[in-house]
C-alpha positions as CSV (number, residue, x, y, z in Angstrom):
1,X,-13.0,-69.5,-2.8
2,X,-13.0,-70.7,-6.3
3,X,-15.5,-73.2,-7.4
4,X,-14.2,-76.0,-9.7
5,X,-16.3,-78.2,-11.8
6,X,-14.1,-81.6,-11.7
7,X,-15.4,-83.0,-15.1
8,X,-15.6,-86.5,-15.3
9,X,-17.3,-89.4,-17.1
10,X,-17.4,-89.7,-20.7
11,X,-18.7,-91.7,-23.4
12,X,-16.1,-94.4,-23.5
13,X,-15.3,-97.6,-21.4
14,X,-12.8,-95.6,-19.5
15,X,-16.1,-94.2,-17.4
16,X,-14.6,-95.8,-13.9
17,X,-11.1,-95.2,-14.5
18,X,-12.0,-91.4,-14.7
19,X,-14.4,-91.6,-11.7
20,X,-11.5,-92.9,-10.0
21,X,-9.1,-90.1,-11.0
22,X,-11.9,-86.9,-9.9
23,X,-12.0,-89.1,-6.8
24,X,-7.8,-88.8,-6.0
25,X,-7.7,-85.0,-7.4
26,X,-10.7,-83.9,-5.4
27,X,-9.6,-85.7,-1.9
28,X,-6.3,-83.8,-3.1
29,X,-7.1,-80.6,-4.1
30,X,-7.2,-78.0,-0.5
31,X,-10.4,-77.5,0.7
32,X,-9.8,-73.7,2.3
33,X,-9.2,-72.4,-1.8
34,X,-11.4,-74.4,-3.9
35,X,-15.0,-75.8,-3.8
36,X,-15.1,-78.8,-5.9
37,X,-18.2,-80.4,-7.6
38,X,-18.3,-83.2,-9.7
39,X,-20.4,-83.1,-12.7
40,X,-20.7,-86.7,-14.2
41,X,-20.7,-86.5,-17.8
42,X,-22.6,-88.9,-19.9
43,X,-24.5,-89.0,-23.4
44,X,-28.1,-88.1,-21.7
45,X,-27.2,-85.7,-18.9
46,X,-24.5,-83.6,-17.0
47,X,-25.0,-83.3,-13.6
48,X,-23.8,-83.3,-9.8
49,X,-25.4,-85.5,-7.4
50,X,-25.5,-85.3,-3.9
51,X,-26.5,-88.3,-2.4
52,X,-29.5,-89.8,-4.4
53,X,-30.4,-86.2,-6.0
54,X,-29.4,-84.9,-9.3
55,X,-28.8,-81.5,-10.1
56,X,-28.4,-80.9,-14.1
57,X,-25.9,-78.4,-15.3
58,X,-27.2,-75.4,-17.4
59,X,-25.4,-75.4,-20.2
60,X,-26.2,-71.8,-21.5
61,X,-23.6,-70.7,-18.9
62,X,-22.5,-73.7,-17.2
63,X,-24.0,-73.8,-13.6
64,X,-25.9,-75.8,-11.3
65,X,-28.9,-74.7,-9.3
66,X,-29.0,-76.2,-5.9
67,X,-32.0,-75.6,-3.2
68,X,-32.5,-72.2,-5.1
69,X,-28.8,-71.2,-5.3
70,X,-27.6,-70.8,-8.6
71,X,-23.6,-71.6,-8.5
72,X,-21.6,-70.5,-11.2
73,X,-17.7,-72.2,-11.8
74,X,-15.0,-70.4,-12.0
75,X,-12.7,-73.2,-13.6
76,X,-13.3,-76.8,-15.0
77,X,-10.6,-79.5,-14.1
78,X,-11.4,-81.9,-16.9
79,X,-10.5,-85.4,-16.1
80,X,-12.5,-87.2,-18.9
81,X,-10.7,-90.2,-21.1
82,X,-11.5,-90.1,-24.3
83,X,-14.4,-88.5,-25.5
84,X,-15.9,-85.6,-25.2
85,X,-12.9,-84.7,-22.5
86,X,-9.8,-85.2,-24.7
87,X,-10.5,-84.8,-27.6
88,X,-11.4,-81.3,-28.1
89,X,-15.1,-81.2,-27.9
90,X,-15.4,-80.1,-23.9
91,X,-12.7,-77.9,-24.3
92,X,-14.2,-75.9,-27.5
93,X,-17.7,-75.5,-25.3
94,X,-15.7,-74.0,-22.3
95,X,-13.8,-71.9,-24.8
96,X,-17.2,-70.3,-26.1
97,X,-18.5,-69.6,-22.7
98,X,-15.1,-67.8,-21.6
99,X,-14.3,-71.1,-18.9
100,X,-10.5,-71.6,-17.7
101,X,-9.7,-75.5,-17.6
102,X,-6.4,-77.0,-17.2
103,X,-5.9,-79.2,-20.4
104,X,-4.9,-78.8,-23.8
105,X,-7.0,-76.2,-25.9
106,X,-9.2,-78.0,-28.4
107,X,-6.7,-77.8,-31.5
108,X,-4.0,-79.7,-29.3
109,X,-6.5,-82.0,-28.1
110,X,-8.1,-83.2,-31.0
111,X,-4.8,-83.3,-32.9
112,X,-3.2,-85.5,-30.0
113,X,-5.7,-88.5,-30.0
114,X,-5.0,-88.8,-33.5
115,X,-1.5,-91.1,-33.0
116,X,-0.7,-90.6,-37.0
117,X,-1.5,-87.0,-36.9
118,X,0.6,-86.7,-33.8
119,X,4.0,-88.6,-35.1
120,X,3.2,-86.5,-38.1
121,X,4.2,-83.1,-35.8
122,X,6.7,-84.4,-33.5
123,X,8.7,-86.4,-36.7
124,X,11.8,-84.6,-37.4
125,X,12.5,-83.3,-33.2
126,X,16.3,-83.8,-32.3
127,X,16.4,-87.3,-31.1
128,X,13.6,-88.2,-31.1
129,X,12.5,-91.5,-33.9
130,X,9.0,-92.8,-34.7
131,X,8.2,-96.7,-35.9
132,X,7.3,-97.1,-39.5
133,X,3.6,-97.5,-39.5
134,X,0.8,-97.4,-42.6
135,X,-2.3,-95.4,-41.7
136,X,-5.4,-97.3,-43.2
137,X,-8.8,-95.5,-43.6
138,X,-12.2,-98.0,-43.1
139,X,-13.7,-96.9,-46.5
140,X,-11.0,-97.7,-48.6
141,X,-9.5,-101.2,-49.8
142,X,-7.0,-102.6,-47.6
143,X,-4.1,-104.8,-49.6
144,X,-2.9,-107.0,-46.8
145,X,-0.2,-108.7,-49.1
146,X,1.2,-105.1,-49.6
147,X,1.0,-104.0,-46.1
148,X,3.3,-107.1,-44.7
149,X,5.9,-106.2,-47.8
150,X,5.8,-102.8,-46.8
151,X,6.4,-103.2,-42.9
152,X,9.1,-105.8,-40.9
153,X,7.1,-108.2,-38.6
154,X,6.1,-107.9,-36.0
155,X,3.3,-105.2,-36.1
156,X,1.6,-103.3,-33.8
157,X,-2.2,-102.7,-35.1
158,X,-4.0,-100.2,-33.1
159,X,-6.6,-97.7,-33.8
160,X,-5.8,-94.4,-34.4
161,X,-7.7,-92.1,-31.9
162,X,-8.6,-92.8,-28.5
163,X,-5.5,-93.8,-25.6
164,X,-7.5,-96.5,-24.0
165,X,-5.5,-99.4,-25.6
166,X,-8.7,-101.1,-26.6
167,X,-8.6,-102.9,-29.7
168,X,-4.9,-103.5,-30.5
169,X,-3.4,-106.8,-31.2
170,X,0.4,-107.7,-32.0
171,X,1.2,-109.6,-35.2
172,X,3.8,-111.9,-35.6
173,X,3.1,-112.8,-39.4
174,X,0.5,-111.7,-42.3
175,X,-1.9,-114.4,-41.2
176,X,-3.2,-112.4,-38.5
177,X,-3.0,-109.4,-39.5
178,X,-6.6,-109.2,-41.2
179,X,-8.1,-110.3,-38.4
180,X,-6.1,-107.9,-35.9
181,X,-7.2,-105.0,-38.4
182,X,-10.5,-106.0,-38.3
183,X,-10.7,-106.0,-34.6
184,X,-8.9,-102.3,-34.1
185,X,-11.9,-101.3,-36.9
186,X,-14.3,-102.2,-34.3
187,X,-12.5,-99.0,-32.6
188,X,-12.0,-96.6,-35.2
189,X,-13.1,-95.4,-38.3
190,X,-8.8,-95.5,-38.5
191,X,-6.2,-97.7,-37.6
192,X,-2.3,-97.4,-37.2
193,X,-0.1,-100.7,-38.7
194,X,3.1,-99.7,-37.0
195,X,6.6,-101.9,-36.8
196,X,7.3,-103.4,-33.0
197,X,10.4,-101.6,-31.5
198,X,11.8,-103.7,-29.1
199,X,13.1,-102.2,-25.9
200,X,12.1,-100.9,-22.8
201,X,8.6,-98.8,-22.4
202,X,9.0,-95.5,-20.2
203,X,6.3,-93.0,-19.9
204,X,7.2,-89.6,-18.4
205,X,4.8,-86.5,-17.6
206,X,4.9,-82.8,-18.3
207,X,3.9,-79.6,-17.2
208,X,3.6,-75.9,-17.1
209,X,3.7,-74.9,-13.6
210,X,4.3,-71.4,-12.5
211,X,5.1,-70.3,-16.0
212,X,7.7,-72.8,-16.6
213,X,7.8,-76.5,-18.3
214,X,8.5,-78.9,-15.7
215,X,9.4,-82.6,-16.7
216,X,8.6,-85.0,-14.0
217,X,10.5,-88.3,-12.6
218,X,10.3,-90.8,-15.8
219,X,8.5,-94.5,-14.9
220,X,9.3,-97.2,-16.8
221,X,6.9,-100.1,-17.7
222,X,7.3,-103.6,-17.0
223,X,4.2,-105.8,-18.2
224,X,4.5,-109.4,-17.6
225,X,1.8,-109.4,-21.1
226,X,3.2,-109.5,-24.6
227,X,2.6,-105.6,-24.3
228,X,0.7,-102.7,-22.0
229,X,-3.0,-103.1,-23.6
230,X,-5.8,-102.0,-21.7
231,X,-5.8,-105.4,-19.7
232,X,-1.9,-105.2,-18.7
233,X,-2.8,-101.7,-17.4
234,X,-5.5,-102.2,-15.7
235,X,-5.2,-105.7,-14.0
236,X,-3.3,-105.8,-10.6
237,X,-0.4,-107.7,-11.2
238,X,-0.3,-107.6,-14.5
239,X,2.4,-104.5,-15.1
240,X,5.5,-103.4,-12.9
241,X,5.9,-99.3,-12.7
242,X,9.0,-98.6,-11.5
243,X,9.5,-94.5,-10.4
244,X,11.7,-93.0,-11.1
245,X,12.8,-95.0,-13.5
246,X,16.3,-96.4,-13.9
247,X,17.8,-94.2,-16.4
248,X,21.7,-92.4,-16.4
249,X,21.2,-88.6,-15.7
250,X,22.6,-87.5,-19.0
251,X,20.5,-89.9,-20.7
252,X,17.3,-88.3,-18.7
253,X,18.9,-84.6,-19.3
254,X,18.4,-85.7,-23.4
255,X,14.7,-87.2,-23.2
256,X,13.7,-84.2,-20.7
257,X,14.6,-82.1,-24.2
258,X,12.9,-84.0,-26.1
259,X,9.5,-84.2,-24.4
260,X,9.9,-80.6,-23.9
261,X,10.4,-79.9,-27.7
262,X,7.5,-82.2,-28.2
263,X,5.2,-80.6,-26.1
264,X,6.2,-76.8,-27.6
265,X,5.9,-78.2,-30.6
266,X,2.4,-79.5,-30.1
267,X,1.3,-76.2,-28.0
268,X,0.5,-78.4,-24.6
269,X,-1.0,-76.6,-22.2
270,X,-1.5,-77.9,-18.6
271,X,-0.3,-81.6,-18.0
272,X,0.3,-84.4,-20.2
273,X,2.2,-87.7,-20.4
274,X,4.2,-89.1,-22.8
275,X,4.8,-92.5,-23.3
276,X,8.4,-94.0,-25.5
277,X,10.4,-96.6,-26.1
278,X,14.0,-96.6,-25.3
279,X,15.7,-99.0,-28.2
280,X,17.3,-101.8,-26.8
281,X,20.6,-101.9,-28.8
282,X,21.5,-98.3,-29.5
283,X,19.2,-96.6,-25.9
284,X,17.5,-94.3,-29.1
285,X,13.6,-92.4,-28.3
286,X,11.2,-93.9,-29.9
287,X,8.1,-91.6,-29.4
288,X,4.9,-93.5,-29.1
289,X,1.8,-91.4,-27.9
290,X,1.1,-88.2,-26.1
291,X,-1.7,-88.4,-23.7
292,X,-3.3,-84.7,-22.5
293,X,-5.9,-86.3,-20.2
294,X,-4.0,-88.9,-18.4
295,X,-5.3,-90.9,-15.7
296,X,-5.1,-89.3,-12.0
297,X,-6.3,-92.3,-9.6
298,X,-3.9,-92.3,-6.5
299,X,-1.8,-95.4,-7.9
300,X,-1.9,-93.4,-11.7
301,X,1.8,-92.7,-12.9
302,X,1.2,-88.5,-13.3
303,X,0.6,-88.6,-8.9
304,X,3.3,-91.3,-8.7
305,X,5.9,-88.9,-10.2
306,X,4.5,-85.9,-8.7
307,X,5.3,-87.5,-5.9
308,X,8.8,-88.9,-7.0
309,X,9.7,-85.7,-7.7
310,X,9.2,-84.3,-4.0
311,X,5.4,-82.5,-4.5
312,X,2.8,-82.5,-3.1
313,X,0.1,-84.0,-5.1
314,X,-2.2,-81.3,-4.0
315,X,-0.4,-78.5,-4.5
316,X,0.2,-79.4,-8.2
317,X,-3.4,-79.7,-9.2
318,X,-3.4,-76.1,-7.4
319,X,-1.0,-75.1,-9.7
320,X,-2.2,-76.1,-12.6
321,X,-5.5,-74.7,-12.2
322,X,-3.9,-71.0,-10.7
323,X,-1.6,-71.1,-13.9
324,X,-4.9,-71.6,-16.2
325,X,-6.6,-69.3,-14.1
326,X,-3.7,-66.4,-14.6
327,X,-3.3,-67.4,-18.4
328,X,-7.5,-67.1,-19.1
């Protein structure tokens, strides 16, 4: 029996969204090979609670003492948006205790909720295009005037770490665009000006499963809002997912390359999504984001294209964790 710590929480406002993903993989995950505890993460305490009681995790080796009986995991399934789960800093502390978990190592992690950073290492992949964007730091002087010569309306102004789609506006003309940089500021420390590609949104995941890179059935996005922000995605109603998506084979057989490069490229381990924009006149990949930590609720797109794809739900989390379990 292996005993998994399902890691969830955070710091952010993405708290219930993750609760809701440990929730799905543990009611998923097969009870006769793996003992799963949940250990809520926040800023005060980690710990697993069983009914009203608390049980802290010692952090010195990561465990949990319950009714005298020390248990030690063998694996942590991180499912944390944001920080301190995707961004590198849970997975350096499992690195320096010698703890298999099934995301991106900390490099990767950190690197990938930095978008700039990000477009900066996938830029130049066959096929695949990034938006023009400007990266603007808080400290420094921001020349609005300059930015809206610079960059074709409209804009996309989003801040530059975190995948939670808080804070990001869409600009039509220079007017707004002080006050939209000001509100992604509120964010971030930085924040992304980026030009609007119009076409249709897909997001598509990826994984290594039993030593190969799998890409799953793509979903594309429908939002009935201006664009998917955090209230589009998380708002019955407010978005249409369709999976698999509508897309010709070889068109699929040329973005399934792509994501793969992408996620060689960026040394992805375990599963992530990424999210693009298929141009509208010319059907060209416009890479948007890469997100190792994506959400894994029930109605969550990675378990709706497991499940397009003809897995079981289940038996994927299994073999994530076997493969990181192997690989450690």
């Amino acid at each position: 029996m292996i005993n998994v710590a399902l890691l969830a929480g955070g710091y952010t406002g993405e708290y219930e969204v993750s609760l809701n993903s440990a929730k799905n993989i543990a009611a998923n995950l097969d009870v006769n090979r793996y003992k799963v505890y949940t250990i809520l993460i926040n800023r005060d305490r980690w710990f697993h609670e069983i009914e009203s009681d608390r049980f802290d995790v010692d952090k010195n080796d990561f465990s949990i003492t319950i009714n005298g009986e020390k248990i030690k995991f063998d694996f942590a399934f991180i499912t944390i948006h944001g920080t301190p789960g995707e961004d590198g800093k849970m997975q350096g502390y499992l690195d320096m205790i010698g703890i298999p978990y099934n995301t991106c190592d900390a490099t990767t992690s950190a690197i990938s909720m930095n978008k700039a950073y990000t477009k900066s290492i996938v830029n130049g992949i066959k096929g695949l295009h990034c938006a023009r964007s400007i990266q603007l730091h808080k400290k420094d002087f921001h020349d609005i005037a300059s930015i809206g010569a610079t960059l074709k309306f409209p804009l996309f102004v989003k801040p530059n770490n975190g995948g939670s789609s808080v804070g990001m506006s869409k600009v039509y003309k220079i007017t707004g665009l002080s006050e939209a940089i000001n509100k992604a500021f509120k964010e971030d420390d930085q924040v992304l000006v980026e030009q609007f590609v119009e076409g249709r949104e897909f997001s598509i995941g990826i994984a290594r499963i039993n030593g190969h890179i799998q890409v799953l059935p793509a979903t594309e996005i429908k939002s009935t809002k201006d664009f998917f922000d955090y209230e589009a995605k998380y708002t019955p109603g407010a978005s249409e997912e369709i999976t698999p998506a509508d897309i010709p084979g070889e068109k699929m057989l040329e973005i399934s390359e792509i994501v793969t490069q992408a996620y060689m490229r960026l040394n992805c381990r375990g599963m992530v999504r990424i999210d693009f924009i298929l141009l509208g006149a010319t059907n060209d990949f416009y890479f948007i984001e890469v997100n190792t930590t994506p959400g894994q609720s029930a109605a969550s797109l990675i378990p709706q294209q497991v499940r397009a794809a003809g897995m079981d739900v289940g038996e994927f989390y299994g073999a994530l964790i076997e493969g990181a379990i192997r690989k450690h």
